[in-house]
Each structure stands twice: as C-alpha cells, then as structure tokens.
C-alpha positions, 0 to 999 in steps of 0.5 A: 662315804663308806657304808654298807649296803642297808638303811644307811644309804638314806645318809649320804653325808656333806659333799663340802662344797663340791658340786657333783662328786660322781665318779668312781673314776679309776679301780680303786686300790687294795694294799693289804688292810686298805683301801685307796679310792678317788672320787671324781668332781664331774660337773663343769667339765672334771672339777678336781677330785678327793683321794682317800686311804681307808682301812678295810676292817674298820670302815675309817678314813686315815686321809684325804687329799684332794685336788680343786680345780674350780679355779682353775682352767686346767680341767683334769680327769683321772682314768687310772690309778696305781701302785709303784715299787716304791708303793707310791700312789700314781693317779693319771689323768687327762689334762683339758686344753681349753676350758670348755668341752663340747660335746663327747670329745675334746684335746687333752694332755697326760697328766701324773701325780704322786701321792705318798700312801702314808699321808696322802700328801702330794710328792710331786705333779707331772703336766705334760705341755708339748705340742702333741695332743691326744684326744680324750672322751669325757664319759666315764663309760666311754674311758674304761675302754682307752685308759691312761694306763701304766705301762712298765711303771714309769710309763704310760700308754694310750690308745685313741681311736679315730674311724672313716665310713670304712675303717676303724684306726687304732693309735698307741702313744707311749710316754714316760711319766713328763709326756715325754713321746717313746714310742708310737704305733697305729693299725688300721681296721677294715669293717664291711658294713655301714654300723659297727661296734668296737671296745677294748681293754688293756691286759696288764701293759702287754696286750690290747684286746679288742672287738670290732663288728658290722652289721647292714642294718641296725634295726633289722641285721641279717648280714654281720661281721664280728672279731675279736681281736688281740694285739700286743703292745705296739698295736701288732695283731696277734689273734682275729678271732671270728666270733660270729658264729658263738655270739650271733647277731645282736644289738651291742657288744663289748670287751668287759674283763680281761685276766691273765688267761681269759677274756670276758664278752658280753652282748646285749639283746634288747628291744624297744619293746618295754615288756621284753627283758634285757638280755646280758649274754655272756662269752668267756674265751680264751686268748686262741679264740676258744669258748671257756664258758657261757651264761645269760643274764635277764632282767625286767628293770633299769639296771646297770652292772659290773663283772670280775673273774674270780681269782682263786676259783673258776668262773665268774662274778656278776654284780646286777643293780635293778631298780625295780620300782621309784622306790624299790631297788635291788642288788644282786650277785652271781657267781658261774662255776667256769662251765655255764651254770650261773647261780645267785649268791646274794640278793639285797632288795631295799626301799630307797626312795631317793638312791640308787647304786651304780656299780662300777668296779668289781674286785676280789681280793687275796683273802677271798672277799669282794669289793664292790665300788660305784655311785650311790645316786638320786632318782629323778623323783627327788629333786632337793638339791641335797646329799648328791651323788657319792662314791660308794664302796662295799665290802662282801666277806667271801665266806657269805657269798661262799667263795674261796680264798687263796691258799697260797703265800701271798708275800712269796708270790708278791716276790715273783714277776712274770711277764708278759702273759700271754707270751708267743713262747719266752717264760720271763720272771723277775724274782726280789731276793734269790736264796738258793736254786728252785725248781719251774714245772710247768703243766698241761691243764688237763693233765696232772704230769708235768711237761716241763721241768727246769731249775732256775736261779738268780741268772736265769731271767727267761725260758723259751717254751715257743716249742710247746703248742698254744694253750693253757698252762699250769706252772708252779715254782719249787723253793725248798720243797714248797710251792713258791707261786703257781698260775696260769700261762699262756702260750700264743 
C-alpha cells in the first residue's frame, strides 16, 4: 500500500493470501514520474515477492506482477533491483538450495529476472544451477551489506565473507546474468584482537568499501583497531585508512552510504543501562581518508533509521523513526549542512497504536524531494493476525523540507557516462550522440579557476589526469556554450 504519513496508516489494506509481505528488499526504482517497488514475502524462508509501477504524482498503481513460491522449493530472495539500457527492470536474487534454512546462513545460487516496465510482464527468468555455490545471509540488514549487485549491466558481483579467530577473508565472484563464473578474487584481512566488527557497501560496481575493527573486550575496550578500507573491484586494496583516532572506541560500527565522492560512517554508542540515550555518531569522509563532516544523533526510545547524502547540496539526510510509547510513534528528518551542524526539517508525531514504520531506504530524487521506503509494522501489543506488515512508501516535496533541486539538464546529463569514480588518474566517459566538439574543464574544489581545460569528441573516450594529486575535483563539460553535465571526480 501507498500512503502518506497520517491517520491512513491505521488501513494496511488485504496481503491476498500471503503470509507476511515484510521487506522492502531491494532500493526501490525511480525513472521519471514512477516508481518500481518490490515487497518481499519473508515467512518460510523468502515465499515469493510482489513488483510494482506506481505513478508518483497520483499515488496509483499501474501494475503488479508477482512471483509465488509457496509451491515451490526453490525459495528466492531479491537483494537488488535495477534498471538497464533497454530500460528494463533486472531484479537479482538468491536462489536457496535446500528448502529449509537453518539458522543465519545457508547455500544459494543467482538468480535474474527481466520485467518489461511497461506491463510488468516477466520477459525472461535466469537460474544459475552449476556446482559452484555461494553463501548467502537470510536477514534483510545483514544483505544490504553484500548484494547481488549489478555490475556493467549485464553482469553480476558478489562479495562473501568468511573469518577464522584471526582474520576476516573477502571473495568476489563475478557473472554474467546465466551464472556464468568471469572472473573471481579473495583478500584476506588480518585483525589483532578477539571482537571485530566489519560491513561494507558497493559504490556503483567499481568499488568496495569496507570497515574492519577489533577490539580486546566487548564490555569493556581499552585496546582497538579500527580501518577503513576501500578496495577496487577484484578486491585489490586501494586505501587502509586508521580511522581510530576520529571515531574512537565504541560498541558498533558500519559503513551505511556511499556517494561518488564520499563515504558515510556511523558508530553506535550504547549501554545496557535503559535510562542513557542511544548515540548515533556520524563520520562523513572522503575517499583519501579525510573527515568531511561529523554530527550526532540521540534518541531516548526504539528507533531505527535510514541515511542518504543529498545530491544537489552539501551534506546529509537523516530519517530516525521512535517509538515513543505502545502508542505514540514519531518520524523525523535532519538535514546537516556539509560542516557538522544537524538541523530537523520535519517531525511527524502520531497515535498508531498498533504500527510502526521501519524506514529502509532514503532517496532524493532529480527534482528535489525525498522518497522514504520501508515496513509499516505491528507492535507487539496487537496480536489479531490482520493487516500484517506492508511496504510502505513516502513522498516528502522537497520545498517542505526546504531542499534544493537540481538546476541542471537532467536529459543531458542522462547522455553522459563517466566511469569509474573515484579513479587512480583516467577521466573516462561514454557520451550517446556527439554533435559537435565540447569542452572538459576541470576544478580544484576550493578554487574557482580552472586547472585543466581539454576539448574532447566522439574519438576522445579517456583523459589521463594520474599527474594531478588525490582530492576532490570539480568538473564540467561545455557543448555550445552551456554547461552539459557537471560533478564531482575523485582522484585516488
């Protein structure tokens, strides 16, 4: 179901059959005025799954295909979902080996389906059945770290992770969309003390970003390690970054967002004292290790939260759902300005005696707003057996929140492809349809001159800049006097 934030939540709506639509699985898909949203059946090991195409501006659904493997043996769970050239939807999923899973972790093999966006009608169905298995987590928090993750369009990686009582190893497998193995790569990580933590996100295909850390005792540190680390895509390490001495020793930590340019940390202060606040601790670097910002986050209830960097401004965005009471809940969302300073831009407290919302995924879109995905789900004080947990997504207009829409040509910059980035030194771009010549300029952050100015065409496919030092860069390109794309470029 498809509401916004208000009374209306109290009307879940039919689950037609299904035992427990939970999951907001996958980040969800905006192409223009629409949306594509997969909700994932969890009970009984991954039950099958609904798609839909949703229209932004009216709320309405304009189809919905759904996969049921009730009868089947064959559990599947989707991690990622995304867009092709052909603008096709490619939902990617793990596919169970036996039909019981016990405990955390079990065998599982890719799996890829091809929707048409226009109907929503299956075009074709991948199932990899070789011998070579994978090993896949079956929580949805534990996922969002190791994804199934697209990777040049029609292929596919993914990072497991394995660990003895000295060391964390990291393997990537990467396929096209049958199974078919191409390539694979494994590194292993060393850590000093008995406790560790680790997560990790993929940046666009490229990169892997990672964190691992150690501590001597769990209840009470006094020695720790703590790196981040960034690696490229066969797993070759690029940066290990002591962020010790910036984030100091605290009970968790983890990699949430990455962007093009920036990376986004958290760590969790708590205690199992009830009368102390929960501390969130935010860490914005940047991919040479530099801190960009920091901010702090408190909150005295259950909470969960989600986090996206904003992309037409500095800074970030925070969405932190409480439950105050069995039946006062409340949302909020902050916005930081890129130096620190963390301000509420809207707070939304209601009486829902029987939800509560799970934000799960955070999105701004080209024009500005905010799109918030996650699970409306019941408290345990309601024990009906009705209007069970659904997917859930909110619309916030980016002029109530007071943020910034993009002010450039979104179908001209659609046109232009640069990858990868962050790049040891090659400025690499793809452009659909050359008219005439442009102009590449490219900027120190910090300085409004350019530093580099090159005229590129249909034959110009890379620029090497391994010359200039690491940082942040400003680029922009010029076609008939007018600025045709513009971003930020790293330099590693």
């Amino acid at each position: 179901m498809h509401f916004s934030y208000d009374s209306t939540m109290e009307s879940i709506g039919d689950n037609n059959g299904w035992d427990h639509l939970l999951f907001a699985s996958c980040k969800p898909i905006v192409d223009g005025d629409y949306l594509y949203n997969l909700s994932t059946n969890h009970k009984m090991n991954f039950q099958g799954g609904l798609l839909e195409k949703i229209n932004l501006k009216s709320g309405e659904v304009v189809w919905a295909s759904s996969f049921d493997l009730r009868n089947s043996s064959k559990r599947e769970y989707p991690t990622t979902m995304y867009m092709n050239s052909k603008n096709e939807i490619v939902v990617l999923s793990y596919r169970a080996t036996v039909d019981q899973v016990n405990g955390y972790w079990a065998t599982g093999r890719p799996s890829a389906r091809i929707y048409d966006p226009c109907t929503g009608a299956l075009k074709a169905q991948l199932n990899y059945d070789g011998t070579d298995v994978t090993n896949y987590p079956i929580c949805s928090f534990l996922f969002k770290s190791y994804p199934l993750h697209s990777f040049a369009e029609y292929k596919i990686q993914y990072i497991a992770k394995s660990r003895d009582t000295k060391s964390l190893n990291y393997k990537s497998t990467i396929m096209d969309l049958n199974g078919k193995k191409i390539q694979e790569n494994e590194v292993v990580l060393p850590f000093k003390y008995k406790y560790f933590s680790f997560s990790g996100l993929v940046n666009y295909g490229d990169y892997f970003i990672s964190h691992i850390g150690s501590i001597n005792d769990r209840e009470q540190p006094d020695s720790a390690e703590l790196f981040l680390q960034i690696f490229n895509k066969d797993l070759g390490l690029l940066r290990n970054i002591d962020i010790l001495p910036i984030v100091k020793i605290n009970y968790d930590y983890n990699v949430v967002e990455v962007s093009q340019d920036r990376i986004m940390f958290v760590a969790l202060d708590s205690t199992n004292d009830v009368s102390n606040p929960t501390i969130l601790r935010y860490f914005v670097f940047d991919f040479n290790g530099n801190l960009v910002e920091k901010f702090t986050i408190r909150s005295e209830n259950t909470f969960t939260v989600s986090s996206a960097f904003l992309r037409n401004e500095k800074g970030c965005v925070i969405a932190l759902s409480e439950k105050i009471s069995s039946n006062n809940k409340k949302l909020s969302l902050y916005k930081s300005d890129g130096k620190g300073n963390l301000s509420m831009i809207k707070e939304v407290t209601e009486s829902f005696p029987k939800l509560y919302f799970i934000p799960s995924y955070l999105t701004q879109l080209d024009n500005g707003d905010l799109l918030l995905t996650g699970t409306t789900n019941k408290t345990k004080a309601d024990n009906s057996g009705e209007n069970l947990p659904t997917v859930t997504s909110i619309l916030f207009d980016k002029d109530d929140l007071g943020l910034v829409a993009s002010n450039k040509n979104q179908e001209q910059d659609k046109e232009y492809s640069i990858q990868p980035n962050p790049s040891h030194g090659l400025f690499e771009f793809q452009h659909q349809s050359w008219s005439k010549p442009a102009l590449l300029e490219l900027f120190s952050v910090n300085k409004t001159s350019a530093i580099q100015r090159v005229k590129i065409d249909q034959f110009t496919s890379s620029i090497d800049f391994s010359h200039l030092p690491s940082g942040s860069y400003a680029y922009r390109i010029i076609e008939d006097q007018k600025i045709a794309v513009q971003g930020i470029w790293v330099k590693i």
